[in-house]
N, C-alpha and C positions, 0 to 999 in steps of 0.2 A: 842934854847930858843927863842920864839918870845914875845913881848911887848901885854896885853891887849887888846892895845888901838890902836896897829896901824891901823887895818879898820873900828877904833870905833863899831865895833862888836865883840866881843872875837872869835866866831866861823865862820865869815869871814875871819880872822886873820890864822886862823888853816887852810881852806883850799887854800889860798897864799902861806901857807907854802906846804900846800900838792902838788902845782901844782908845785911850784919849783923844789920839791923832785920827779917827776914824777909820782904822785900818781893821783888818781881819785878825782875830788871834789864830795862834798856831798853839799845834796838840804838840805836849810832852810827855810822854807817857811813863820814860824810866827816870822817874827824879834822884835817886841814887846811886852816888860812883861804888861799885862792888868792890873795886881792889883799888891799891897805890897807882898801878900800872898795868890795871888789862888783863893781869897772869892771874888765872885761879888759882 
């Protein structure tokens, strides 16, 4: 179980956990939701 919020990125957070666990991390490249809902 990891926290949200611990690398104030949820899917930063995921791969912390994956490198602990000896796993591969994964690329994130757009860390920024643009809009509410998709719509420019």
């Amino acid at each position: 179980m990891a926290n949200n919020r611990y690398e104030g990125f949820g899917p930063a957070t995921a791969n912390k956990l994956r490198l602990l666990l000896g796993m591969e991390e994964l690329s994130f490249t757009d860390k920024r939701q643009k809009t509410l809902f998709g719509k420019p």
